[in-house]
C-alpha positions as CSV (number, residue, x, y, z in Angstrom):
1,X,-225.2,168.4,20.8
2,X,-222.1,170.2,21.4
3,X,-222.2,174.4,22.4
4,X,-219.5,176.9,21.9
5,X,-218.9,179.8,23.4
6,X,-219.5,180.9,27.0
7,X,-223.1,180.2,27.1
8,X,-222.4,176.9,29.2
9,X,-219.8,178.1,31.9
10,X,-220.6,178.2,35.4
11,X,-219.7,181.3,37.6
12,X,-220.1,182.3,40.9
13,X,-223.6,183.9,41.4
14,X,-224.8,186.1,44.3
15,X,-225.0,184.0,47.8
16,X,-222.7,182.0,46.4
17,X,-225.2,180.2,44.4
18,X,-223.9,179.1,41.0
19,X,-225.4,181.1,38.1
20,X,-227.5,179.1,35.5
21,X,-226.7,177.7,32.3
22,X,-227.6,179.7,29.0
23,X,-231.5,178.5,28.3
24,X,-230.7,178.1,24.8
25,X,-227.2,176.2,25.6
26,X,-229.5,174.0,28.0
27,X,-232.2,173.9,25.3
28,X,-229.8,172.3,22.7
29,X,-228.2,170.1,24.8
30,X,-231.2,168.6,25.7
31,X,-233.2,167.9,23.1
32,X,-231.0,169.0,19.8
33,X,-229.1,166.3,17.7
34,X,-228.4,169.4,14.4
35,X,-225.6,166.9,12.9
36,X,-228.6,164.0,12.7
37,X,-231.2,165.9,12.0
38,X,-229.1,167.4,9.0
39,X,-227.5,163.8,7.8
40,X,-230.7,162.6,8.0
41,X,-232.7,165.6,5.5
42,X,-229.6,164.9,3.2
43,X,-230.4,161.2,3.1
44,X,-234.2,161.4,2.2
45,X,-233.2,164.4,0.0
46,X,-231.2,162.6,-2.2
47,X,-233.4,159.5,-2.0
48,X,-236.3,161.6,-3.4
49,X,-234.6,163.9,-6.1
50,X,-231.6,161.6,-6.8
51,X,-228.8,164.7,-6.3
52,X,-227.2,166.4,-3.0
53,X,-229.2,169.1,-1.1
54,X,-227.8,172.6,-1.8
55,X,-230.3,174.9,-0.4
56,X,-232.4,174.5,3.2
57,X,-234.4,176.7,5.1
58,X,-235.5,176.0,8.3
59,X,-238.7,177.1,10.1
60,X,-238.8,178.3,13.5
61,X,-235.0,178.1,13.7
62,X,-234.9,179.4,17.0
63,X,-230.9,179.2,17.4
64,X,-230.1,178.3,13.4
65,X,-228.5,175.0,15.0
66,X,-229.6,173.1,12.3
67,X,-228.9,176.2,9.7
68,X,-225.2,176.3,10.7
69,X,-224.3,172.5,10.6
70,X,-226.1,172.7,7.4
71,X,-223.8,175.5,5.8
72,X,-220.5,173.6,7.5
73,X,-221.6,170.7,4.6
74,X,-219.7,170.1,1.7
75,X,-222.6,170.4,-1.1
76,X,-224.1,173.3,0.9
77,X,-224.9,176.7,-0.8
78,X,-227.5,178.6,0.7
79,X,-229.1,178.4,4.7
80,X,-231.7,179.9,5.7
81,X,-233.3,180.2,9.1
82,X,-236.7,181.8,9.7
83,X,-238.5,182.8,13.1
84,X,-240.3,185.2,14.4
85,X,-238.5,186.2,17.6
86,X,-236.1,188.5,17.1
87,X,-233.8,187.9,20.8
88,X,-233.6,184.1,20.0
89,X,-232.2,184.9,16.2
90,X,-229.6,187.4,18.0
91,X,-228.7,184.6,20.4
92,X,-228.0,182.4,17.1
93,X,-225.9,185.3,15.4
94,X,-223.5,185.2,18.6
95,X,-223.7,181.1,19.4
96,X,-224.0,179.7,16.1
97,X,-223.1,182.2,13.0
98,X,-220.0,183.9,14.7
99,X,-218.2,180.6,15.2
100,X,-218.8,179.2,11.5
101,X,-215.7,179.7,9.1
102,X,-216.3,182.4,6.9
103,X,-217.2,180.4,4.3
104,X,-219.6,179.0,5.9
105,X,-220.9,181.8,7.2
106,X,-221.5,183.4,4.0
107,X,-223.6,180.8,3.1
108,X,-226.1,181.5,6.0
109,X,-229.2,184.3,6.2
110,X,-231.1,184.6,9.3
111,X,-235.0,186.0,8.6
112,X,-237.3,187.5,11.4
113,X,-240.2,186.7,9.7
114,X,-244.0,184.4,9.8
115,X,-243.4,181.1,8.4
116,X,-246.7,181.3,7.0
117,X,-246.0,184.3,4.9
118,X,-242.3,184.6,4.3
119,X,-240.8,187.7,2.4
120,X,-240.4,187.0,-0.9
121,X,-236.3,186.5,-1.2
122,X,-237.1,182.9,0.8
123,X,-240.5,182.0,-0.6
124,X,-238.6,180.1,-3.1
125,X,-236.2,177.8,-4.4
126,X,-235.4,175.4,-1.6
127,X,-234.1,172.0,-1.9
128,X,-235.6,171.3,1.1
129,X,-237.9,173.4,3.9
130,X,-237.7,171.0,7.7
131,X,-239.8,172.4,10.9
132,X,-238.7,170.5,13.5
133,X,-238.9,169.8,17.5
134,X,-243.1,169.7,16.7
135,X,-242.3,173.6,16.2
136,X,-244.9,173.8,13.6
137,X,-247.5,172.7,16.1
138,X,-248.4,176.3,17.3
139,X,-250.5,176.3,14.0
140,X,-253.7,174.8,15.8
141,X,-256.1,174.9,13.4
142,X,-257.1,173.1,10.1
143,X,-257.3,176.2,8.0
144,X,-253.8,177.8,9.3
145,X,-251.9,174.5,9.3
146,X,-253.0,173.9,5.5
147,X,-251.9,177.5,4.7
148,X,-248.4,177.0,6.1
149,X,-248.0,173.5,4.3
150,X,-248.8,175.3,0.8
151,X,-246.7,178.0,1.5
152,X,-244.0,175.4,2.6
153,X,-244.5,173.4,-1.1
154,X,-244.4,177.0,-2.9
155,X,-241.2,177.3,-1.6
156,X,-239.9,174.2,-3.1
157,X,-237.7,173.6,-5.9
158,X,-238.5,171.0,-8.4
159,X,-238.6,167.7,-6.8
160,X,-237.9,169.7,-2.8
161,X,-238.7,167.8,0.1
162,X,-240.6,169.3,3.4
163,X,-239.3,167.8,6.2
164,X,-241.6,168.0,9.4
165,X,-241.5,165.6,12.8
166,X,-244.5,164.0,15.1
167,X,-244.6,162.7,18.3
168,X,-247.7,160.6,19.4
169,X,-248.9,157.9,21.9
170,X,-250.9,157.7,25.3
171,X,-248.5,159.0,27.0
172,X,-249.3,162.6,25.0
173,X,-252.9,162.5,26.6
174,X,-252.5,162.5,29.8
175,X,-250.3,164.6,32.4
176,X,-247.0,162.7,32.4
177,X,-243.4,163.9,33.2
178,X,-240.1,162.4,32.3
179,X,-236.7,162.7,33.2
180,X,-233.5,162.6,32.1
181,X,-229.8,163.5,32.7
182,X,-228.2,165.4,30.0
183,X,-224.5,167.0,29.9
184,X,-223.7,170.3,28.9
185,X,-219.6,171.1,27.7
186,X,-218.1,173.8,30.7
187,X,-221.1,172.8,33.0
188,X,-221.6,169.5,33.5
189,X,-224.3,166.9,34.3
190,X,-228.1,168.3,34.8
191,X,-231.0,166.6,34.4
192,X,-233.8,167.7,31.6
193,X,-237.3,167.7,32.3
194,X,-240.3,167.6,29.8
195,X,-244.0,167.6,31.0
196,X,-247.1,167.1,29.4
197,X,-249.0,169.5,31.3
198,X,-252.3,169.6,29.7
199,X,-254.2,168.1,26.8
200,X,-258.6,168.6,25.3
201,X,-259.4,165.7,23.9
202,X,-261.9,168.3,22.1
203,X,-259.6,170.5,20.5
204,X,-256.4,168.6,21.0
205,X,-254.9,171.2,22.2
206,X,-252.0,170.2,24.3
207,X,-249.6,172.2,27.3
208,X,-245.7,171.5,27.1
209,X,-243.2,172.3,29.0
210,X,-239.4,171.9,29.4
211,X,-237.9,172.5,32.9
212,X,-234.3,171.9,34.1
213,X,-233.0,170.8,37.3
214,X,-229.3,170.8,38.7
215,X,-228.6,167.7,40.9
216,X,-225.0,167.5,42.8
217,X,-222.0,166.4,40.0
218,X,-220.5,163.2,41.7
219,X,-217.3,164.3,40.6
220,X,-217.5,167.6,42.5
221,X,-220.1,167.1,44.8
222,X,-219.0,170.1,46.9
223,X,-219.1,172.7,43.5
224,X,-222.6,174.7,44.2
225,X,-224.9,174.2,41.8
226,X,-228.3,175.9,40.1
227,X,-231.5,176.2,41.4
228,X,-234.3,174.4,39.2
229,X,-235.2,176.5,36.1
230,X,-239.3,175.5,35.8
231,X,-241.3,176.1,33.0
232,X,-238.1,177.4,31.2
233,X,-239.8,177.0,28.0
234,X,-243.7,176.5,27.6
235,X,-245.7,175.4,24.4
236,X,-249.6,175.4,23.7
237,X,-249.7,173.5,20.7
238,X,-252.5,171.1,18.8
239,X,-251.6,167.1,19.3
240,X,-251.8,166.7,15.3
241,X,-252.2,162.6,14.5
242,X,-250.0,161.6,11.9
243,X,-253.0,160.6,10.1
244,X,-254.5,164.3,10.1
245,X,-251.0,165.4,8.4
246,X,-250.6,163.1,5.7
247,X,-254.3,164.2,4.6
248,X,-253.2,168.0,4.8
249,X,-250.0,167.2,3.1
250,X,-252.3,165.2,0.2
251,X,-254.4,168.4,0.0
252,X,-252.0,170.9,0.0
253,X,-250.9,169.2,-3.2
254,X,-247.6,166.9,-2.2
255,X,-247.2,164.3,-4.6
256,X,-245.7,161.9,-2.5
257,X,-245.6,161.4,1.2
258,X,-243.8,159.0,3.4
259,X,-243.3,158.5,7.1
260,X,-240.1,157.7,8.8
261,X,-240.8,155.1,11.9
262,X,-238.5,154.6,14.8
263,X,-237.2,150.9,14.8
264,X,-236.7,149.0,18.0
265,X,-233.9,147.4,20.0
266,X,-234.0,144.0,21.4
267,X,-235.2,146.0,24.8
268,X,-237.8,147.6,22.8
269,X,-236.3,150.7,22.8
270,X,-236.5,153.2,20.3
271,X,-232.4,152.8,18.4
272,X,-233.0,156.1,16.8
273,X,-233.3,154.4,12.9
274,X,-235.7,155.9,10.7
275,X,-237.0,154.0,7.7
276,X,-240.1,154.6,5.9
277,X,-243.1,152.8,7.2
278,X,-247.0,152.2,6.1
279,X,-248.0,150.8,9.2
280,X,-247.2,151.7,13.0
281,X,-247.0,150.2,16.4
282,X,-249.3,151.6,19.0
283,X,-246.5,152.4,21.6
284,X,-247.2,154.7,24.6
285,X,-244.8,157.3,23.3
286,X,-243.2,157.3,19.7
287,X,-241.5,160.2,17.6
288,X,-241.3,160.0,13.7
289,X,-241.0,162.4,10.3
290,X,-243.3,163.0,7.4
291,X,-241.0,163.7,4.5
292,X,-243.4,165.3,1.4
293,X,-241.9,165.5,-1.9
294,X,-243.5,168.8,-3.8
């Protein structure tokens, strides 16, 4: 997705070396699509409860990229972002909430705070709660996930939608690394890393990381460039099976639950179309979302 600001622009670092990119400009860039992700909440959302979403919140917001496209929207009148670390919210208040119209602005409220157990001004009310980029993940057992999920359907409106997404396949369970170039506006090309470190078939518990590396820009291949960021960001999640979170979303009280399936290109690649689906395709790596209706 786009970045504002100065996060992204290079400068001349000591020895010459180019300083690095803003991890959380990087982090965006690389995996964050906030104007799909919201379009896409907005679509279920009004398929569900048959009116336009007003009123999100979004766990582990990390940067509130999602929050702020959200409040930009025409139907929008309350944003919320929550997360518990309190540098990563400041980084969102300078990159995200400072360059909103006031308007827009106004609409948003930032909350250090546990997911789990929210304060009680956004316990309640939502249109719509999502939890995103597997964020809700870190919750690695049964007994903690199905708190959060109640607590998430508590904080629904009438008809509110939870929003979550999955990733799955082979690929998840064994040590596997892929690549890929991303661009980032005032920097240029780099290339975005994410590893599958570790996974227990036991517990399912599963190592991520993200890493960035810096190759030459053809267009100025003499311009110095960054030296590889590893492990710039690190998660020790649980591999939950989509299966596992439709029956915690059924016992946490949902009355409906649907999964959004990737379709496929004539190459048989993913085209980035969602539609609800009963039955999936046992691919070696697939992403997806559970929408549950309270």
């Amino acid at each position: 997705m786009s970045t504002r600001g100065a996060a992204g622009r290079k400068v001349a670092g000591k020895g010459g070396r180019a300083a690095r990119p803003d991890l959380h400009a990087l982090y965006e860039a690389a995996v964050q699509n906030a104007e799909f992700e919201v379009e896409f909440i907005q679509r279920v959302f009004r398929r569900f409860a048959g009116r336009a979403l007003s009123t999100l919140r979004e766990d582990f917001c990390g940067t509130a990229a999602i929050t702020c496209v959200f409040a930009r929207s025409r139907h929008a009148r309350r944003a919320v972002g929550i997360d518990l670390h309190g540098p990563t919210l400041a980084a969102a208040r300078t990159r995200h909430v400072a360059a909103l119209p006031p308007e827009a602005s106004a609409k948003v409220e930032l909350v250090r705070a546990d997911a789990v157990a929210p304060p009680a001004e956004v316990a309640r009310g939502f249109d719509a709660v999502c939890a995103l980029n597997f964020s809700y993940w870190v919750f690695r057992e049964r007994a903690t996930m199905l708190r959060y999920l109640r607590a998430c359907r508590d904080a629904l409106a009438d008809r509110g939608v939870l929003v979550l997404d999955f990733m799955g396949g082979a690929e998840c369970h064994v040590p596997t690394t892929d690549r890929s170039r991303r661009w980032l506006r005032g920097f240029g090309p780099f290339t975005y890393v994410w590893e599958h470190k570790t996974y227990d078939p036991i517990t399912a518990h599963t190592t991520c990381a993200i890493h960035f590396e810096f190759p030459p820009d053809r267009r100025r291949p003499r311009a110095k460039r960054p030296r590889p960021i590893r492990d710039a960001f690190v998660y020790h999640w649980r591999l939950w099976q989509v299966a596992e979170l439709r029956d915690l979303l059924e016992e946490a009280g949902y009355s409906r639950v649907e999964c959004h399936w990737e379709g496929e290109t004539e190459r048989g690649e993913g085209d980035g179309v969602f539609r609800p689906r009963t039955r999936g395709t046992p691919d070696r790596s697939y992403v997806g979302y559970l929408v549950a209706q309270r």
